[in-house]
C-alpha positions in Angstrom: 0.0 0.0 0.0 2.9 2.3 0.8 4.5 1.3 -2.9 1.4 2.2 -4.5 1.1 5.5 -2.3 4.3 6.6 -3.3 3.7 5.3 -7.1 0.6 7.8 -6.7 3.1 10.6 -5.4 5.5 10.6 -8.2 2.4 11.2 -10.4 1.0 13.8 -8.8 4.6 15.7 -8.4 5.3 15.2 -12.2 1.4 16.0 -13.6 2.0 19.2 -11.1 5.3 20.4 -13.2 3.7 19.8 -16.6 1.3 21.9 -15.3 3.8 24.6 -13.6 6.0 24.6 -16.9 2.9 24.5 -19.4 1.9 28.1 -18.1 5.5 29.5 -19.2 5.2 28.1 -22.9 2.6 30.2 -25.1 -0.9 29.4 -24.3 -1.7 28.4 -28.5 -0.1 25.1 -27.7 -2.0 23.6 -24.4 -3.7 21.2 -24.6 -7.1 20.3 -22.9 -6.0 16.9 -22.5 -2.8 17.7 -20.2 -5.2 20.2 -18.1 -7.7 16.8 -17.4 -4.9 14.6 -16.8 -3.8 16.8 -14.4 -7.3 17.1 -12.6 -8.3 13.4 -12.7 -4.3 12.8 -11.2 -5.0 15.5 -8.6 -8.2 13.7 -7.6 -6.6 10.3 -7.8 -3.3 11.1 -5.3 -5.9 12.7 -2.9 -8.0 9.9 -2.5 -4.2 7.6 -1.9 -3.3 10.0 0.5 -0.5 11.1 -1.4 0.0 14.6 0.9 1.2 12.3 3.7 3.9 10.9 1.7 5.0 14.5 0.8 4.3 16.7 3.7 5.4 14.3 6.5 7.9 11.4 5.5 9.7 13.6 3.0 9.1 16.9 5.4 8.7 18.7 1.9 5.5 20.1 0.5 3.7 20.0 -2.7 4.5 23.4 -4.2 8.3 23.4 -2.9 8.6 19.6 -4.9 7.1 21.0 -7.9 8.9 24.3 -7.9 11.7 22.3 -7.4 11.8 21.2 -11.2 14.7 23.1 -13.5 13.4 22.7 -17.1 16.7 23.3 -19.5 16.6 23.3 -23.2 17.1 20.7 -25.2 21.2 21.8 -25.8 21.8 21.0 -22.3 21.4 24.6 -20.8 18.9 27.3 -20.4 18.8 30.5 -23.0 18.9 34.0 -21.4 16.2 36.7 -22.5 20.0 38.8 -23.9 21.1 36.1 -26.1 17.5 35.3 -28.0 17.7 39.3 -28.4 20.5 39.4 -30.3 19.8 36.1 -32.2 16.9 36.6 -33.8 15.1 34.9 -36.6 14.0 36.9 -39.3 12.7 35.8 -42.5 13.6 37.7 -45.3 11.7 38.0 -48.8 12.5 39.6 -51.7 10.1 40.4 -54.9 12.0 41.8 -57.8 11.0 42.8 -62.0 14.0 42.9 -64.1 14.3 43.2 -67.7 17.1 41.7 -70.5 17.7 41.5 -73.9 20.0 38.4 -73.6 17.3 36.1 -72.3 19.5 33.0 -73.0 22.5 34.4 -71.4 20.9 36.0 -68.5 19.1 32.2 -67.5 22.3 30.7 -67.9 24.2 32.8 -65.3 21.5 33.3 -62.7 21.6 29.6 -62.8 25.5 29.6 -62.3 25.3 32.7 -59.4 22.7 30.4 -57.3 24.7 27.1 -57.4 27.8 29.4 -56.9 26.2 31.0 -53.6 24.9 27.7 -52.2 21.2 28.5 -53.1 18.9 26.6 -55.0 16.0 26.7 -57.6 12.7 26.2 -56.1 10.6 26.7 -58.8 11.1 27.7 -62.7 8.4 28.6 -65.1 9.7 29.3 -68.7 7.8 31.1 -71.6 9.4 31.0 -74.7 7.0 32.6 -77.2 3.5 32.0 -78.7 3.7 28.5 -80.8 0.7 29.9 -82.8 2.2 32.8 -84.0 4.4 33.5 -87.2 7.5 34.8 -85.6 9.2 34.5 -81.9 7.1 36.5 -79.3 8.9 37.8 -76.3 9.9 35.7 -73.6 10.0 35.8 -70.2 10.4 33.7 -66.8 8.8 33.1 -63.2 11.4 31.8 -60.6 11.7 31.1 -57.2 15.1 31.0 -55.4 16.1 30.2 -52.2 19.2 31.9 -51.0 21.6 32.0 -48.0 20.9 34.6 -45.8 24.6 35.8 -45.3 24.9 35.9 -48.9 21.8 37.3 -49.6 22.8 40.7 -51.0 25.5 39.6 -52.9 23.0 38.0 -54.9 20.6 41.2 -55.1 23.8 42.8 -56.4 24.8 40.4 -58.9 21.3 40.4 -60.5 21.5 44.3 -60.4 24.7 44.1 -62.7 23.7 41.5 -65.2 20.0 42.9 -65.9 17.9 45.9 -65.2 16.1 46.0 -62.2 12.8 47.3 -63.0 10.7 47.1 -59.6 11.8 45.3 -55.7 10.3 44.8 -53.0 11.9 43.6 -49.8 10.1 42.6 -46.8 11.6 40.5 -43.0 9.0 39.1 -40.5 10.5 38.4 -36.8 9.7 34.9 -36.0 11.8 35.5 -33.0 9.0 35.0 -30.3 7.3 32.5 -32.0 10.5 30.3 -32.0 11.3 30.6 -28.5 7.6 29.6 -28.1 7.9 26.9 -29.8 11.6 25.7 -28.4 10.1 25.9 -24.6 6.8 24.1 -25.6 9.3 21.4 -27.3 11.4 20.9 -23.9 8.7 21.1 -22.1 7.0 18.2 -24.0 10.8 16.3 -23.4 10.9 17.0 -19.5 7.3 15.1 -19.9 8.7 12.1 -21.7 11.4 11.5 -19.6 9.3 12.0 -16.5 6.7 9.8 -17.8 9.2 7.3 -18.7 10.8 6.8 -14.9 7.2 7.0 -14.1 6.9 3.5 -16.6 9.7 2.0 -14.9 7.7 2.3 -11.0 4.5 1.2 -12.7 2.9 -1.9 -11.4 -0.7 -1.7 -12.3 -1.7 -2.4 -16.2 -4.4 0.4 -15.9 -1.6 2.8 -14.8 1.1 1.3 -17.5 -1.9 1.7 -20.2 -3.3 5.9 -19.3 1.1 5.8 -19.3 1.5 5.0 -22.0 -1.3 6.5 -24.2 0.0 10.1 -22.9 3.1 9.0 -24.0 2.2 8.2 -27.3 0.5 12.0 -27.7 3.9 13.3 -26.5 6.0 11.7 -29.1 3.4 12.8 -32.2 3.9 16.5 -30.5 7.2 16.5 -31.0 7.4 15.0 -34.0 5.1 18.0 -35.3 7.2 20.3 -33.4 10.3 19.4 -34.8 9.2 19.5 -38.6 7.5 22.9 -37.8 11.3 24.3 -36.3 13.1 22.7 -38.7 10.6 24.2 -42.0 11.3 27.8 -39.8 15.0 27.2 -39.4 15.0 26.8 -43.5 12.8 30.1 -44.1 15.4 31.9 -41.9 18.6 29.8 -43.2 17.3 30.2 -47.1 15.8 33.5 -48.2 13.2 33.6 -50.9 13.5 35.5 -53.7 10.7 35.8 -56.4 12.3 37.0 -59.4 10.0 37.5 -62.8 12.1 38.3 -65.8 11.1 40.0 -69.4 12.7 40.0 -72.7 12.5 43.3 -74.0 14.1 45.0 -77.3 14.7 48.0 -75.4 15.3 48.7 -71.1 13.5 50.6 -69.5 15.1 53.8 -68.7 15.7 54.7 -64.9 16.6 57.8 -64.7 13.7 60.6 -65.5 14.3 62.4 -68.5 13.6 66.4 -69.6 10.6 67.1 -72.7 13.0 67.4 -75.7 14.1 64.0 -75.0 11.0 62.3 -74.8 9.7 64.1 -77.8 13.0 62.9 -79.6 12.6 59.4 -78.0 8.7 59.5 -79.1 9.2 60.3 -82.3 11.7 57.6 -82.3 10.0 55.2 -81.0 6.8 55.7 -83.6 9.6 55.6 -86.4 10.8 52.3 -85.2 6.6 50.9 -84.7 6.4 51.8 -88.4 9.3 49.8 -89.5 8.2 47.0 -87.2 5.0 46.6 -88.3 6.1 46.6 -92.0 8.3 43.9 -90.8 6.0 41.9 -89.1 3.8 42.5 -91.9 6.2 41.0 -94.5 7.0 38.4 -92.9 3.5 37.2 -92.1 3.0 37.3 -96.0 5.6 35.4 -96.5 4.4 33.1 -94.2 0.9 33.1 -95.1 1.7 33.1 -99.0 0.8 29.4 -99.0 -2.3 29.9 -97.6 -3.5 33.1 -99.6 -2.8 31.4 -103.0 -5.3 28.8 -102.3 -7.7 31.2 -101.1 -7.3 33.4 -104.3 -7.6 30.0 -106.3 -10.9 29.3 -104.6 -12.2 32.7 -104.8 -11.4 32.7 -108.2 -13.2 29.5 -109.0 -16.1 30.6 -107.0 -16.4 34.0 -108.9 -16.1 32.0 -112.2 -18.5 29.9 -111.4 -21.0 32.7 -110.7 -19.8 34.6 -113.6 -21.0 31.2 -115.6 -24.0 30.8 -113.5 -25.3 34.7 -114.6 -24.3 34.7 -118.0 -26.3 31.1 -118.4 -29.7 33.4 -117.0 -28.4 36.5 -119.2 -28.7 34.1 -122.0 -31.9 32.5 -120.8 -33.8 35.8 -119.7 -32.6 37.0 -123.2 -34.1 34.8 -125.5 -37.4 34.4 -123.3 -37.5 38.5 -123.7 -36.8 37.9 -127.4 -39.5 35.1 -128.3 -41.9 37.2 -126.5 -41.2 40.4 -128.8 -41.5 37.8 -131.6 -45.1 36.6 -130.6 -45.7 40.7 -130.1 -44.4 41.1 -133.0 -46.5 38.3 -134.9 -49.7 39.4 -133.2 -49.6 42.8 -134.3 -49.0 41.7 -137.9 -51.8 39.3 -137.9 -54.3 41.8 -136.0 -52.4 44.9 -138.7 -53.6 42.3 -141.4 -56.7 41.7 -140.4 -57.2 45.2 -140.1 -55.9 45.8 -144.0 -58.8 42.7 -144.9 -61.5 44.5 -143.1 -60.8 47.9 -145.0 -60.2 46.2 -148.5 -63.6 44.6 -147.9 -65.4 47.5 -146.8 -64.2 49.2 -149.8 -65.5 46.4 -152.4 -69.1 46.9 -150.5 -68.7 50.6 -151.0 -67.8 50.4 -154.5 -70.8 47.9 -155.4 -73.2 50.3 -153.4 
């Protein structure tokens, strides 16, 4: 009975420090179930008499063996407020425009500057012109880099020499706080285990061995997700992400303002160059299209010939219906002139014998 009492102790004094350490990690990762295990515990080691094995054989009370605990990180030593100051964790993202006329070329060597820096391609989406269209479009591409923090702006730089930089934006988020968070929740979630494991070791009931063991198991998938989400953090603040869309252009975009008579100049220019593109572009689509364009004129052609026949064929028809018909006109106004001449001949012979 005294074994069990004590067995009973232990639990309460460790479900006591969970509790004690879980109020200094962020409140976002308690969980109800540690807060119930707790109570039901509390309840339990009551009922065993468990504040007679701390207040009187051990001559120690409750709070005093709970307060007790020292709770180190998981390097083997605790981490002063001063030193998480000055190393903080800052992500950094950058989102840059730039503009080449050397689209070939300028892939090429971004490729070579990344691997030469120790970064990485993340993602590459190429464009490389309209596969509809009679000539090469422009082309242009969406990466996304990951680069080492240190050498972070020796990149920027590089990228400013070998194109022009038409737009950037930079931006850092502090994750400081919500690292630290996370670091104490983690070794409080290991002072647990090991706790729980001596805990295993004195168990001699298989209910106690089973509610043991099922807390245990929780534990280990909260660490597991704790780890994964400090190391994916420790790679956004390692590995800064740059977002880098480039354009193939005939001509850069000027940076530097300029006065009126050299835009006018530069207009006027510009309009003279649209007019010899477009004649261009224009040639070379007929050239292009030729094939297609003679067989259209062929069909046109046969179509218009064929109506040409098809009116000419009811010219002809409407032609010599009009000209029978002016032939029966014709006939019927000599017969009916005729008949006329008869009539008068014969009134005249009746005349004559009157």
């Amino acid at each position: 009975m005294k074994s069990r009492n004590r067995f009973r102790g232990l639990a309460l004094c460790l479900l006591t420090t969970m509790l004690l350490t879980g109020c200094g990690a962020s409140e976002s990762y308690s969980t109800a179930s540690t807060d119930m295990a707790a109570e039901e515990s509390y309840k339990g080691a009551i009922a065993y008499g468990t504040e007679s094995y701390y207040g009187k054989d051990n001559g120690m009370s409750l709070e005093e063996s709970a307060g007790s605990t020292d709770i180190t990180s998981a390097e083997g030593g605790t981490e002063s407020p001063n030193a998480a100051a000055t190393n903080r964790k800052l992500i950094k993202t950058v989102d840059m425009s730039v503009e080449t006329k050397e689209f070939e070329s300028l892939m090429t060597t971004l490729e070579a500057r990344v691997k030469e820096l120790g970064g990485y391609i993340e993602i590459l989406d190429t464009y490389n012109g309209s596969a509809y269209s009679g000539y090469r479009s422009s082309r242009d591409a969406s990466i996304t880099l990951r680069i080492p923090q240190d050498r972070l702006e020796e990149f920027l730089k590089s990228v400013s020499d070998i194109c022009n930089v038409v737009r950037r934006s930079d931006s850092v988020e502090d994750v400081t706080l919500t690292y630290v968070d996370m670091q104490s929740h983690r070794d409080a979630l290991k002072t647990e285990q090991s706790r729980l494991l001596e805990l295993m070791e004195q168990a001699e009931s298989l209910e106690d061995i089973l509610t043991i063991e099922e807390r245990l198991t929780n534990i280990r998938y909260q660490l597991e997700s704790m780890e994964s989400r400090l190391r994916t953090m420790d790679n956004q603040v390692d590995y800064s992400t740059v977002y880098l869309s480039v354009s193939e252009v005939k001509e850069l975009t000027p940076v530097e303002e300029k006065t009126t008579g050299e835009r006018i100049v530069e207009g006027f220019v510009d309009s003279l160059k649209d007019v010899r593109d477009d004649a261009v572009d224009f040639f070379v689509w007929f050239v292009i299209n030729l094939p297609h364009l003679v067989i259209w004129t062929i069909v046109i052609a046969v179509i218009v010939l064929i109506i040409r026949k098809i009116r000419r064929k009811r010219k002809a028809k409407k032609e010599a219906a009009q000209k029978e018909l002016e032939q029966k006109q014709a006939a019927q106004r000599e017969a009916v002139q005729r008949e006329l001449a008869e009539r008068e001949v014969a009134q005249n012979e009746v005349e004559k014998k009157e």
